[in-house]
DOFIKOL-101101 format. One record per residue: residue number from 1; residue in three letters; y, z, x of N, C-alpha, C in turn. Coordinates in pm, whole numbers. Each point is the difference from the previous one (the first is absolute). Last residue first. Layout:
REM residues N
+------+------+--------+--------+--------+--------+--------+--------+--------+--------+--------+
! tiza ! guza !    npy !    npz !    npx !   capy !   capz !   capx !    cpy !    cpz !    cpx !
+------+------+--------+--------+--------+--------+--------+--------+--------+--------+--------+
!  NUM !  ala !      Y !      Z !      X !      Y !      Z !      X !      Y !      Z !      X !
...
+------+------+--------+--------+--------+--------+--------+--------+--------+--------+--------+
***
This chain:
REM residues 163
+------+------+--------+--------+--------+--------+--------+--------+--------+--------+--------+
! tiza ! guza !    npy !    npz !    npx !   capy !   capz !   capx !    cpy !    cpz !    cpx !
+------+------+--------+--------+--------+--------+--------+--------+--------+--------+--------+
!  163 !  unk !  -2041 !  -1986 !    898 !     -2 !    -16 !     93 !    -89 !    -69 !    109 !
!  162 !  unk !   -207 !    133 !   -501 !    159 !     48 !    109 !    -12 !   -146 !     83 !
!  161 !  unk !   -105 !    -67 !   -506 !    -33 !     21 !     97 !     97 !     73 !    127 !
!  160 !  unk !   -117 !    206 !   -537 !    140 !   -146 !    110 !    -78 !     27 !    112 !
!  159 !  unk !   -101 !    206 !   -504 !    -69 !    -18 !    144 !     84 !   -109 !     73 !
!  158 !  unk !    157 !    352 !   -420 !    -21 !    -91 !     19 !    -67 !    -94 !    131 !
!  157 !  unk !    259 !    430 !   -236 !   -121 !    -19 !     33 !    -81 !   -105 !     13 !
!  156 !  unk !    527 !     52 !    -58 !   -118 !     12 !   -104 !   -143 !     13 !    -35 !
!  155 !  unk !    310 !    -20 !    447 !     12 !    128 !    -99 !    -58 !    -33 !   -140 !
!  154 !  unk !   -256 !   -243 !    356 !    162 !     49 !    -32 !     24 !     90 !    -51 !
!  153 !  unk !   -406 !    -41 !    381 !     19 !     10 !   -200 !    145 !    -19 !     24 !
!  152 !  unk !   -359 !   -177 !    389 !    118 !    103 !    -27 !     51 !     28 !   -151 !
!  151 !  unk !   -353 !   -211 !    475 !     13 !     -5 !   -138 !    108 !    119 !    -70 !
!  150 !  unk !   -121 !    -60 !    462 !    -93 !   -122 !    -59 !     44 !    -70 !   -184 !
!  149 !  unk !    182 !    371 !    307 !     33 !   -127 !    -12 !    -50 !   -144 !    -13 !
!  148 !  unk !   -285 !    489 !     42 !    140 !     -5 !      1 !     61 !   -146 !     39 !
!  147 !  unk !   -449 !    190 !    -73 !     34 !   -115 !    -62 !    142 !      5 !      1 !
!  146 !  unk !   -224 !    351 !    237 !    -59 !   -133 !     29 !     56 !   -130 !    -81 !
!  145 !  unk !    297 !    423 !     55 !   -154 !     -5 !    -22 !      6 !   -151 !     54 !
!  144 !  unk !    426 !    303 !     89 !    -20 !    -25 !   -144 !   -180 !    -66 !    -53 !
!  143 !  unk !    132 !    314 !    481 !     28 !   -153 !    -69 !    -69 !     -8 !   -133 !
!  142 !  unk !    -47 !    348 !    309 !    175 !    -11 !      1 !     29 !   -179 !    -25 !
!  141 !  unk !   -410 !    377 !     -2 !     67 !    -41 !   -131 !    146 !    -66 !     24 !
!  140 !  unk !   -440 !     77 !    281 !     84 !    126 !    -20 !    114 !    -16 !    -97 !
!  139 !  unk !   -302 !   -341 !     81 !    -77 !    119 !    -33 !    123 !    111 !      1 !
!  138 !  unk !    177 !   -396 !     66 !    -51 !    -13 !   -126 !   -110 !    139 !    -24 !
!  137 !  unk !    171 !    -87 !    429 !    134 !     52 !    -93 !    -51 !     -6 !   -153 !
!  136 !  unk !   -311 !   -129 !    342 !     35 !    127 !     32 !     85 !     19 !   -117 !
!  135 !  unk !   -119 !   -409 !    -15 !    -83 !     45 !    -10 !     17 !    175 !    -67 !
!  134 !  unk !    284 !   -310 !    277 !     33 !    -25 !   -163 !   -132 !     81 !    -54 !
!  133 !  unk !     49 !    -20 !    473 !     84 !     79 !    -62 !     -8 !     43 !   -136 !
!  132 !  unk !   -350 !   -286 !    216 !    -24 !    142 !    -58 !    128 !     81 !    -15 !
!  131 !  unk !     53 !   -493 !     12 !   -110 !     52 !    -68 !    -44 !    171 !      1 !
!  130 !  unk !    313 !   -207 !    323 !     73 !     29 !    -62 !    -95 !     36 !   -203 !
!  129 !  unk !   -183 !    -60 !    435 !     45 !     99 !    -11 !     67 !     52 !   -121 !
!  128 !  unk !   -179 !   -388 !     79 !   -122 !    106 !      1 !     89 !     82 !    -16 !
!  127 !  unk !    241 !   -324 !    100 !    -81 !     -9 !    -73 !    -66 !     59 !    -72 !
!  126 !  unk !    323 !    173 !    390 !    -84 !   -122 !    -45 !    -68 !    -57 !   -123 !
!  125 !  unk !    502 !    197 !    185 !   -149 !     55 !    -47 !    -30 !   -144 !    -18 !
!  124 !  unk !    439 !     -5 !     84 !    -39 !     37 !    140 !   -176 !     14 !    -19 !
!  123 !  unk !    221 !   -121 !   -394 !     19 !   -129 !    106 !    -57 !     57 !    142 !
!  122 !  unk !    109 !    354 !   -325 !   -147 !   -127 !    -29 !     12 !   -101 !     58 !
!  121 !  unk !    417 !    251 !     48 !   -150 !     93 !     60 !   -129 !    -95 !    -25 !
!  120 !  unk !    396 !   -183 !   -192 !    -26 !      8 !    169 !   -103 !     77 !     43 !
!  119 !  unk !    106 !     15 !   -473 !    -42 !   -118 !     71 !    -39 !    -34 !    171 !
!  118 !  unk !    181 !    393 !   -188 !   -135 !    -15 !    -35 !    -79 !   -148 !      9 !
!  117 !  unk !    461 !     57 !      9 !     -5 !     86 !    150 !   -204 !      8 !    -34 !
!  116 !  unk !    309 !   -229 !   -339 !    -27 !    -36 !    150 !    -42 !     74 !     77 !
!  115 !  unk !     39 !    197 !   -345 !   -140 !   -109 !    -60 !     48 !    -65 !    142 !
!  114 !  unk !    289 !    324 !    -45 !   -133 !     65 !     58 !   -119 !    -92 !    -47 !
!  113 !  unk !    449 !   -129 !    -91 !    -13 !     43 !    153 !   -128 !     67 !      4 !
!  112 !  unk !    136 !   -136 !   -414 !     15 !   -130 !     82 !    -55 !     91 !    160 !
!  111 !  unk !     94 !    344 !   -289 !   -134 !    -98 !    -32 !    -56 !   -111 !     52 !
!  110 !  unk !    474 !    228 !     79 !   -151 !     52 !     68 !   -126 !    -43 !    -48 !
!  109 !  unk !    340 !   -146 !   -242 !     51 !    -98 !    176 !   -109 !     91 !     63 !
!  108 !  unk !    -14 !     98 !   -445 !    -14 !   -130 !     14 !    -18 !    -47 !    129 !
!  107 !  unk !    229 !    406 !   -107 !   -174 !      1 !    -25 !    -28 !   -126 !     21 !
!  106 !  unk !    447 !      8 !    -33 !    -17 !     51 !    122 !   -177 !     41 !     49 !
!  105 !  unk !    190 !   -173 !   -471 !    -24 !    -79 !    128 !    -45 !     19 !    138 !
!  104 !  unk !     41 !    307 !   -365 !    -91 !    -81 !      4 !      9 !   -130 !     82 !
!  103 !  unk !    355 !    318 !    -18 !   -154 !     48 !     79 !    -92 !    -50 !    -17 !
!  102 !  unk !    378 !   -125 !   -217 !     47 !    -52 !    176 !   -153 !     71 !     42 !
!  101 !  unk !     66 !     41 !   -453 !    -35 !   -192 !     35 !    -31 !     29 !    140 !
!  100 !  unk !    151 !    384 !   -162 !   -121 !    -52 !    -37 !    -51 !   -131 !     41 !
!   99 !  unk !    413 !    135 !      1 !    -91 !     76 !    139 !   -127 !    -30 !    -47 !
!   98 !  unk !    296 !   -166 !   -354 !     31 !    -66 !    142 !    -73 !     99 !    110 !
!   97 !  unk !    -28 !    178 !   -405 !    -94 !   -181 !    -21 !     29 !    -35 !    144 !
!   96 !  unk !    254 !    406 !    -48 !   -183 !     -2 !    -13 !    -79 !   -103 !     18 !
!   95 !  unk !    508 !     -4 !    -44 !    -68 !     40 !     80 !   -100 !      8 !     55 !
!   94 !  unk !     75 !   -105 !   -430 !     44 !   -123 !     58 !    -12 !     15 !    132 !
!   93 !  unk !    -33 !    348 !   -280 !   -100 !    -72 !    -34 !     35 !   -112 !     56 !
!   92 !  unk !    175 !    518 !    -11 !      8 !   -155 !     27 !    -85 !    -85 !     25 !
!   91 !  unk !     33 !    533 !   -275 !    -87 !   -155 !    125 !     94 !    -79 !      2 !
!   90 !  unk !    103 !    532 !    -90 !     52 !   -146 !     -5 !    -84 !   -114 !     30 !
!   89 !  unk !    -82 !    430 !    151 !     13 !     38 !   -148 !      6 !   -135 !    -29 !
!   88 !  unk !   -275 !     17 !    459 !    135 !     -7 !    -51 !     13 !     32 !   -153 !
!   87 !  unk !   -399 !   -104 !    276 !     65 !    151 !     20 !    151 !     -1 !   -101 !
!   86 !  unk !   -184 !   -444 !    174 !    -83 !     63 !   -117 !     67 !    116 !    -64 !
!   85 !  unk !    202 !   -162 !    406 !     31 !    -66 !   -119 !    -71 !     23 !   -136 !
!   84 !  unk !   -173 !    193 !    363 !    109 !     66 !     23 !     62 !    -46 !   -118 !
!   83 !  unk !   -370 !   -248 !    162 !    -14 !    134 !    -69 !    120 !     97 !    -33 !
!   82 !  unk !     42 !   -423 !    241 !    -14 !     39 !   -128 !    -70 !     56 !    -78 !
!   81 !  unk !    112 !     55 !    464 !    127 !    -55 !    -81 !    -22 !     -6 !   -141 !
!   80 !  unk !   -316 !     37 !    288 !     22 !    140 !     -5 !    132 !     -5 !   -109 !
!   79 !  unk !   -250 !   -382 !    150 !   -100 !     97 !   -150 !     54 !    118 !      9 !
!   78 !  unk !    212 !   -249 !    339 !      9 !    -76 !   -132 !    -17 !     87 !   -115 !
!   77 !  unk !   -112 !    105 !    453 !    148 !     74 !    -36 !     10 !    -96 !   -119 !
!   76 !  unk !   -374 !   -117 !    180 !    -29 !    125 !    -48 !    175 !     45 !    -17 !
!   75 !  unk !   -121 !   -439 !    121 !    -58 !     61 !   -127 !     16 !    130 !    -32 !
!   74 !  unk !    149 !   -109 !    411 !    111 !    -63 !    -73 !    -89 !     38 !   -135 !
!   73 !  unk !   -218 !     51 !    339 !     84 !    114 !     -1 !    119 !    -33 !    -76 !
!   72 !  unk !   -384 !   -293 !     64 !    -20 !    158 !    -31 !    114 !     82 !    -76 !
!   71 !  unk !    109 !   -351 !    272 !    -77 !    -96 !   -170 !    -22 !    170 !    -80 !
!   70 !  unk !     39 !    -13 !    477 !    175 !    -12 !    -18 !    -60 !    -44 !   -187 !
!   69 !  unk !   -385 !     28 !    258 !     72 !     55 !    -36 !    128 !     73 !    -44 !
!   68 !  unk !   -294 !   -346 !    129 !    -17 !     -5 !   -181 !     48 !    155 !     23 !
!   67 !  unk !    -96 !   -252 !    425 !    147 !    -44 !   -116 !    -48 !     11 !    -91 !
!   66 !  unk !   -210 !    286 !    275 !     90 !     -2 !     84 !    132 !   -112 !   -128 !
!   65 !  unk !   -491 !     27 !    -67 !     69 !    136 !    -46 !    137 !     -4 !     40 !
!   64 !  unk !   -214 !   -385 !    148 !    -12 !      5 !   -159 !     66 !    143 !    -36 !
!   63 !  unk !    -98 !    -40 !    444 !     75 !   -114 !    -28 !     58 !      6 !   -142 !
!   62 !  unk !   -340 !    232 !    174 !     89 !     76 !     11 !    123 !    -98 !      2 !
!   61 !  unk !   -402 !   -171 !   -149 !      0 !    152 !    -49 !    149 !     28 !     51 !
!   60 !  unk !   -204 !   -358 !    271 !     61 !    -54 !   -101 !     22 !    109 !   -150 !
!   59 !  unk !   -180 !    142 !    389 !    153 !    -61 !     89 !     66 !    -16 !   -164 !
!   58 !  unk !   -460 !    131 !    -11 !     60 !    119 !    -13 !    151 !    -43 !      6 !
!   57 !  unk !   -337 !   -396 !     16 !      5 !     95 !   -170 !    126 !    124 !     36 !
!   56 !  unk !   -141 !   -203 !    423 !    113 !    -92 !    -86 !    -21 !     27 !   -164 !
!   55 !  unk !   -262 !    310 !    319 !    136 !    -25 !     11 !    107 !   -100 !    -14 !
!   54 !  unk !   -481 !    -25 !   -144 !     80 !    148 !    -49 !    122 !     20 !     51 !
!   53 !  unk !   -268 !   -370 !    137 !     80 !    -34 !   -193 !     58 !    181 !      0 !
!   52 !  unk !   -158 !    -50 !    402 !    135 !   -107 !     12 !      5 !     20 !   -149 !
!   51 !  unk !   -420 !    234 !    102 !    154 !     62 !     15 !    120 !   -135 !     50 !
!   50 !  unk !   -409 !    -50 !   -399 !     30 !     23 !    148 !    135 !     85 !     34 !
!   49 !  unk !   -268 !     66 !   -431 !    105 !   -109 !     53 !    -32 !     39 !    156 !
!   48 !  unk !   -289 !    140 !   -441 !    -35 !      0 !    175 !    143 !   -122 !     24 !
!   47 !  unk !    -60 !    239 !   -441 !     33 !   -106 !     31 !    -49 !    -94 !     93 !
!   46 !  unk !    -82 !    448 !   -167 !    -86 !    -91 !     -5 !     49 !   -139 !     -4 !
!   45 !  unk !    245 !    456 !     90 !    -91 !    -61 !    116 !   -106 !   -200 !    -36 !
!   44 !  unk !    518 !    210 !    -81 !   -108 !      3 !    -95 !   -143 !    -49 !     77 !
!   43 !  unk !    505 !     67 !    157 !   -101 !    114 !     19 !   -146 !    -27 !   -103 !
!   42 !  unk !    387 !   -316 !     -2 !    -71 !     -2 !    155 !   -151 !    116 !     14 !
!   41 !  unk !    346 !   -109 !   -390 !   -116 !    -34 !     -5 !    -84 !    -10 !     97 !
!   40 !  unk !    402 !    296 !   -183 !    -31 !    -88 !    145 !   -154 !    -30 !    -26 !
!   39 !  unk !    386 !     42 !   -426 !    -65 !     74 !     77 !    -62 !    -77 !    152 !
!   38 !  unk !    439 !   -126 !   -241 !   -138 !    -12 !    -62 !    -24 !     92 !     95 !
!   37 !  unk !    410 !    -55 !   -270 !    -10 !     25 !     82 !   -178 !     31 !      8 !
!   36 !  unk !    283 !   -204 !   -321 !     31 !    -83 !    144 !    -41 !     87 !    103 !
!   35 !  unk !     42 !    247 !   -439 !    -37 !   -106 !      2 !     57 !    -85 !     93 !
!   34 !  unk !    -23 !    510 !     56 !     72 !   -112 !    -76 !    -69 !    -94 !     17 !
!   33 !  unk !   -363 !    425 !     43 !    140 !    -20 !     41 !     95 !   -141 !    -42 !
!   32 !  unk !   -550 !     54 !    131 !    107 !     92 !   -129 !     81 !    -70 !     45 !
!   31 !  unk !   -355 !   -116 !    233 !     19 !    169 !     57 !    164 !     59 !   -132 !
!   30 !  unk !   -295 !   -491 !    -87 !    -61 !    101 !    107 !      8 !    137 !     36 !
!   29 !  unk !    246 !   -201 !   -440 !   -132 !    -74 !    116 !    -40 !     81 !     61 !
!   28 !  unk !    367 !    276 !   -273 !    -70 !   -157 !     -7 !    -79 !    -21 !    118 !
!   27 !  unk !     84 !    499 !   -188 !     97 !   -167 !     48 !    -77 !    -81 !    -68 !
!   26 !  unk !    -41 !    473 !   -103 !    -26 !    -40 !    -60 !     64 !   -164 !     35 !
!   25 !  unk !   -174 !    506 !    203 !     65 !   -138 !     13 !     -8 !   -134 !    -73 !
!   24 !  unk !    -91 !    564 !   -125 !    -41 !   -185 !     88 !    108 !    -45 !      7 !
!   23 !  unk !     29 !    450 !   -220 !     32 !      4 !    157 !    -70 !   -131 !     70 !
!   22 !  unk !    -57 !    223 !   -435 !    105 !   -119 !      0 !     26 !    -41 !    126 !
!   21 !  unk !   -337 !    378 !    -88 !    -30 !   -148 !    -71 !    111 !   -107 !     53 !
!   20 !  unk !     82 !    441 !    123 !    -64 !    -92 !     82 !    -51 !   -116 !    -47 !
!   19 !  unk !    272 !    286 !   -243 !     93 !    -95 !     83 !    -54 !    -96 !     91 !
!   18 !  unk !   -233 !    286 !   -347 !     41 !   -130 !    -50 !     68 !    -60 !     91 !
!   17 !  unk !   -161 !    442 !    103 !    -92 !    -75 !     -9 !     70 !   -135 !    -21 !
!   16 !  unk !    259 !    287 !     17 !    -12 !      9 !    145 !   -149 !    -91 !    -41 !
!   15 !  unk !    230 !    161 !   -378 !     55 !    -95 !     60 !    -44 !     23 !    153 !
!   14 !  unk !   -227 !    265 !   -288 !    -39 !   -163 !    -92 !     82 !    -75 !    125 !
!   13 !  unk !     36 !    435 !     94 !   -159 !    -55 !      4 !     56 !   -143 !     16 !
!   12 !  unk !    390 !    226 !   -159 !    -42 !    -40 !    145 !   -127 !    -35 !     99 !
!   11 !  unk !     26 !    170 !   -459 !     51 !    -83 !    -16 !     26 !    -99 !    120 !
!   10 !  unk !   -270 !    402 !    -77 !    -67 !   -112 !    -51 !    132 !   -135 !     28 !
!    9 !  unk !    167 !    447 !    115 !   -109 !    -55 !    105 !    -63 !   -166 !    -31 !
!    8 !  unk !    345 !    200 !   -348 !     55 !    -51 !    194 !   -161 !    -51 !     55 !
!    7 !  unk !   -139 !    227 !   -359 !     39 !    -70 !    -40 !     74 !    -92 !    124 !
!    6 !  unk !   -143 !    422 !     65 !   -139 !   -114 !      9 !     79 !    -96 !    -91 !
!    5 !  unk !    310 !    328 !     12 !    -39 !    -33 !    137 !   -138 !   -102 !     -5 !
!    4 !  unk !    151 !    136 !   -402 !    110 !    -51 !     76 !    -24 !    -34 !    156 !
!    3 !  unk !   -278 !    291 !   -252 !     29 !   -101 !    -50 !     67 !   -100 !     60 !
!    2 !  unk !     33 !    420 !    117 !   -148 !    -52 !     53 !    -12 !   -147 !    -70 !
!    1 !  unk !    361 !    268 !   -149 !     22 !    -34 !    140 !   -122 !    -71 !     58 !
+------+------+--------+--------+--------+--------+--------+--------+--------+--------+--------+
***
């Protein structure tokens, strides 16, 4: 019995420790969460924006959240659809390919939409500014590095110029 009981104990140890490990946030960019949806670059002090760029950065934020999310909410009953199609004894595989295609497009049209909507914000930033965004995001890791599209491997490892 004593056995058994420090055994449970050790075991519910281990899992109340490991859940907190898992317990990040493991998003994207700024504050996590789907792709098209960015964080508020308003609150980052070392920008110094004025307050007209902060309330045409925040207008043009709630603009952007406002149509990428009928996009959202269509991705997400998709990946629910085909997980479900996964789930299945039977695959259909013609199913699959076809939601597959359709959510990679639907990723596409929020990609398109949050490189415009990042465009616009840097059109409102200055110069300078838009220098210590890229700065900021490179120290905190939410860009691929300094030689990003400068240069790119194929799949045979091979050096191609980017973009």
């Amino acid at each position: 019995m004593r056995k058994m009981t420090f055994t449970i104990a050790a075991i519910l140890f281990t899992f109340f420790l490991f859940s907190s490990a898992f317990a990040a946030d493991w998003g994207r960019g700024h504050g996590g969460g789907p792709p098209g949806k960015e964080g508020d670059i308003t609150t980052i002090p070392d920008l110094e924006l004025t307050d007209e760029q902060i309330l045409q950065i925040r207008n043009l934020r709630e603009a952007h959240l406002r149509d990428i999310r009928p996009l959202q909410d269509k991705v997400n009953s998709k990946r629910k659809e085909l997980k479900a199609l996964w789930l299945k004894t039977t695959l259909d595989q013609d199913k699959i390919t076809a939601l597959q295609t359709e959510l990679g497009k639907m990723r596409d049209m929020m990609q398109d939409k949050m490189i415009d909507y990042r465009q616009a914000i840097f059109r409102i930033m200055t110069p300078e500014q838009q220098n210590k965004l890229e700065t900021i995001g490179r120290q905190r890791g939410f860009s691929p590095g300094p030689r990003w599209g400068k240069k790119r491997r194929d799949n045979q490892g091979t050096a191609n110029q980017g973009n």
